[in-house]
GUDO-834678 format. One record per atom (N, C-alpha, C, CB): x negated, z, y negated; residue in three letters. Coordinates in steps of 0.02 Angstrom, whole numbers, padded with zeros to 5 digits, always signed. Each point is the difference from the previous one (the first is absolute). Last residue first. Glycine has a CB too. Example, Ala and Ser with C-alpha at 12.3 -4.5 7.8 and 13.67 -1.06 7.14 Angstrom:
-00642+00354+00112Ser -00042+00003-00059Ser +00039+00037-00055Ser -00059-00108+00032Ser +00044+00104+00254Ala +00045+00000-00059Ala -00045+00000-00060Ala +00095+00062+00059Ala 
//
This chain:
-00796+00439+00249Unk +00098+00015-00030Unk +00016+00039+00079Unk +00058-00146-00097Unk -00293+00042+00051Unk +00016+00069-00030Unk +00069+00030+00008Unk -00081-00034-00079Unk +00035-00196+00151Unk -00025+00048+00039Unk -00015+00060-00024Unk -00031-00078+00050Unk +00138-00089-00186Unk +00021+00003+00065Unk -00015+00066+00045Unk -00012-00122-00016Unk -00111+00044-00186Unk +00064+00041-00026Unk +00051+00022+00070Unk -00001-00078-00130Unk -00205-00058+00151Unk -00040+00065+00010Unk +00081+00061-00031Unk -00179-00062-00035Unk +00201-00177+00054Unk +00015+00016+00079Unk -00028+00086-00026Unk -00031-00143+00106Unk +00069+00022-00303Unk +00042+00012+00028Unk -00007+00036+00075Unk +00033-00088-00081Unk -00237+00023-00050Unk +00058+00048-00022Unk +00051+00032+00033Unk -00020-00057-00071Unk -00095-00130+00121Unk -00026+00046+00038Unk +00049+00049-00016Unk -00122-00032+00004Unk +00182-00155-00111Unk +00051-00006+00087Unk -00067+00082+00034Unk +00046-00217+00038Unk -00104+00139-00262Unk +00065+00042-00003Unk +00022-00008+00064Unk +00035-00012-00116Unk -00230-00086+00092Unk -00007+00072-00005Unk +00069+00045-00021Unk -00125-00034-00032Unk +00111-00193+00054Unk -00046+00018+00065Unk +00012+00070-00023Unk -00102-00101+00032Unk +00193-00022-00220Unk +00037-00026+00077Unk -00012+00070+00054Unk -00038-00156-00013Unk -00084+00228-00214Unk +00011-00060+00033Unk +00049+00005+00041Unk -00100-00028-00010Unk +00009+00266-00131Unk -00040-00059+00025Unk +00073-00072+00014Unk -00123+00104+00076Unk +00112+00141-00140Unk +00006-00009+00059Unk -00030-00051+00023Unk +00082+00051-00008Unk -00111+00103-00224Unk +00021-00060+00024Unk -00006+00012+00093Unk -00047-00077-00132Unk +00160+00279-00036Unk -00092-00035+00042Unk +00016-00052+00021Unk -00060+00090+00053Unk +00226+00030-00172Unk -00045-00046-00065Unk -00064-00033+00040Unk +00025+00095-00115Unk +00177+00001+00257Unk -00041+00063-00043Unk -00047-00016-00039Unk +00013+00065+00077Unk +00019-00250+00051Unk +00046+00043+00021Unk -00027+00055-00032Unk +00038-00050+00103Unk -00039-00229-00097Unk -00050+00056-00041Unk +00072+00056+00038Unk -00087-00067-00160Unk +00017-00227+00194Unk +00039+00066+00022Unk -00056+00066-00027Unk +00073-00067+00127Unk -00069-00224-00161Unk -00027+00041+00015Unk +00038+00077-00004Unk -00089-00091-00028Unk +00087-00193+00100Unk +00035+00057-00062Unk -00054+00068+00025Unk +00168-00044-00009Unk -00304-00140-00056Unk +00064+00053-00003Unk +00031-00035+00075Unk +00033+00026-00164Unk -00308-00029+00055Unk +00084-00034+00038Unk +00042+00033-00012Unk -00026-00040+00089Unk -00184+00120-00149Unk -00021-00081-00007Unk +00069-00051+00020Unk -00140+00033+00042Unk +00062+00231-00170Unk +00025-00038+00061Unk -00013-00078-00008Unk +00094+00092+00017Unk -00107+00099-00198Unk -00081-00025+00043Unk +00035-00012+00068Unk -00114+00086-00058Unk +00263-00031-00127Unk -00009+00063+00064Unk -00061-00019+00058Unk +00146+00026-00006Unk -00083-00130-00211Unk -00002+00066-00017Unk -00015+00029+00064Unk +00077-00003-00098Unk -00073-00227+00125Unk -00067+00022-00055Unk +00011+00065-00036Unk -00021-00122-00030Unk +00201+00037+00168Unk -00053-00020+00031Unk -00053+00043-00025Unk +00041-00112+00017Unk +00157+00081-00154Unk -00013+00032+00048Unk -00035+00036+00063Unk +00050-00047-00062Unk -00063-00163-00102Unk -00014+00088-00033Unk -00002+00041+00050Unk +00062-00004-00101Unk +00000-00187+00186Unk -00059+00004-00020Unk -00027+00081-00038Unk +00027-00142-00007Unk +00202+00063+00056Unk -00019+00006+00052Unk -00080+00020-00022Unk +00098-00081+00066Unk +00034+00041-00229Unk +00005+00038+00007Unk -00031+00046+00082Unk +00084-00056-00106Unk -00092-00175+00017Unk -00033+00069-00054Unk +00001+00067+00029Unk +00044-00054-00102Unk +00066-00140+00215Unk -00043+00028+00006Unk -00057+00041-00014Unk +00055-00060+00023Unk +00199+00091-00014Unk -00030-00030-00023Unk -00095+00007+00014Unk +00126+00003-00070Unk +00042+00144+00121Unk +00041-00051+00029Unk -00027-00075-00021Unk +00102+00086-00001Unk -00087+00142+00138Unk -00062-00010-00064Unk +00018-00086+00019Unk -00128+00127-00002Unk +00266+00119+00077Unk +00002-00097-00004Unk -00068-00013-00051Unk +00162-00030+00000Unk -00089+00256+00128Unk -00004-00007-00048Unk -00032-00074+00012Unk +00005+00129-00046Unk +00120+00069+00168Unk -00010-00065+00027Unk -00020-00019-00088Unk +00099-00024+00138Unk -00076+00267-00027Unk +00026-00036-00051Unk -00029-00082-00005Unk +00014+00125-00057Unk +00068+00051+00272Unk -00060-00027-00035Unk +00035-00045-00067Unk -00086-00007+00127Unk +00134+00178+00120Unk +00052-00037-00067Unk -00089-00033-00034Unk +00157+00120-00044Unk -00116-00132+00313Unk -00014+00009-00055Unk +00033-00009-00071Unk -00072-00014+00076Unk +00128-00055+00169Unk +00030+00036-00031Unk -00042+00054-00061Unk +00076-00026+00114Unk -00161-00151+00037Unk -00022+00067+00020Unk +00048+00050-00040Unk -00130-00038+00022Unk +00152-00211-00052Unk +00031+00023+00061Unk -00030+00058+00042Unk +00034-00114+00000Unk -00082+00060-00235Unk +00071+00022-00003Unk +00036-00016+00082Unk +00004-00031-00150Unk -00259+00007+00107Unk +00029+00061-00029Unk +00060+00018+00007Unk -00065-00017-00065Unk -00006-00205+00131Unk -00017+00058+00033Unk +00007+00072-00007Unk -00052-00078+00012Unk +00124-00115-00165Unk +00037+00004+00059Unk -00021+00071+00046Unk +00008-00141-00005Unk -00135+00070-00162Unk +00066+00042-00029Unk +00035+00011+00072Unk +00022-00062-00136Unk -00239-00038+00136Unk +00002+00054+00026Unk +00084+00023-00049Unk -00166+00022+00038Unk +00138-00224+00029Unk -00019+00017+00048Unk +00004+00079-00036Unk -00069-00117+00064Unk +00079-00032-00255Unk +00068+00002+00055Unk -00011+00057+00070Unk +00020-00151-00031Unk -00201+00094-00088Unk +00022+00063-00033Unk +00085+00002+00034Unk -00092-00007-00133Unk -00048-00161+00195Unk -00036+00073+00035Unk +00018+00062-00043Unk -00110-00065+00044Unk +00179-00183-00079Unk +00011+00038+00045Unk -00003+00058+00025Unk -00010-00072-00004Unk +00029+00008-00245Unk -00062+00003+00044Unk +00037+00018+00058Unk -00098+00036-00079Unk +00195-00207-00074Unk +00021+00060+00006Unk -00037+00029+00065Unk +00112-00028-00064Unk -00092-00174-00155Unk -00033+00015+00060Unk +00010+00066+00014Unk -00079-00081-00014Unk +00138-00039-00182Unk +00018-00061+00049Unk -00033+00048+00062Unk -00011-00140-00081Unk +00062+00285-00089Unk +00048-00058-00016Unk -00010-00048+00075Unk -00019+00001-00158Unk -00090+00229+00202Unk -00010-00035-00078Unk +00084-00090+00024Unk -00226+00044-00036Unk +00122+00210+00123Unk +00071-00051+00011Unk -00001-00030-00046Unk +00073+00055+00051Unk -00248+00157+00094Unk +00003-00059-00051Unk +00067-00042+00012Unk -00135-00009-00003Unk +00089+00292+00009Unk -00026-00089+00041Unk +00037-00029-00049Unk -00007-00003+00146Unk -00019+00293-00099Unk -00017-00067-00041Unk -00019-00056+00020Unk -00021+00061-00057Unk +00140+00170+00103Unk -00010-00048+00042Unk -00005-00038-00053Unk +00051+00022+00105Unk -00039+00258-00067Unk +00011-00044-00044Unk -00033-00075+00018Unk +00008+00106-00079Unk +00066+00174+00147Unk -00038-00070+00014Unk +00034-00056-00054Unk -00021+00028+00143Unk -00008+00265-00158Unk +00033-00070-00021Unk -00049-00052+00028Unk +00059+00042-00115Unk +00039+00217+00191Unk -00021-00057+00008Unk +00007-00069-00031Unk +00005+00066+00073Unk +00083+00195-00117Unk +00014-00061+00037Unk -00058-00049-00009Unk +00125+00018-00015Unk 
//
């Protein structure tokens, strides 16, 4: 099986749109995915600085990163047009 896995940001006072944007997008392509909260900004940062990104959220499928917002809606249409 297939593991996707969805990392974005939800810190206390601020909740990254663009990680809202892509949960939603995933779960109205009826994707399962493990949605993982980085919830502090330590934790946002580290994060960042292990996987040499500059934003979140960011999407991994089979441990390969996918990338961003932009590159998970490609994802999706290239998951579309294979199906």
């Amino acid at each position: 099986m297939t593991e996707i896995v969805l990392y974005r940001m939800v810190l206390p006072e601020h909740a990254c749109p663009f990680g809202i944007r892509a949960k939603e997008l995933l779960e109205s392509e009826g994707v399962e995915f493990d949605d993982r909260i980085l919830e502090t900004r330590e934790e946002v940062e580290a994060f960042k600085a292990e996987h040499d990104v500059s934003t979140t959220p960011q999407l991994f499928v089979d441990g390969a990163r996918i990338g961003g917002s932009k590159e998970i809606e490609e994802w999706l249409a290239e998951q579309r047009a294979a199906a």
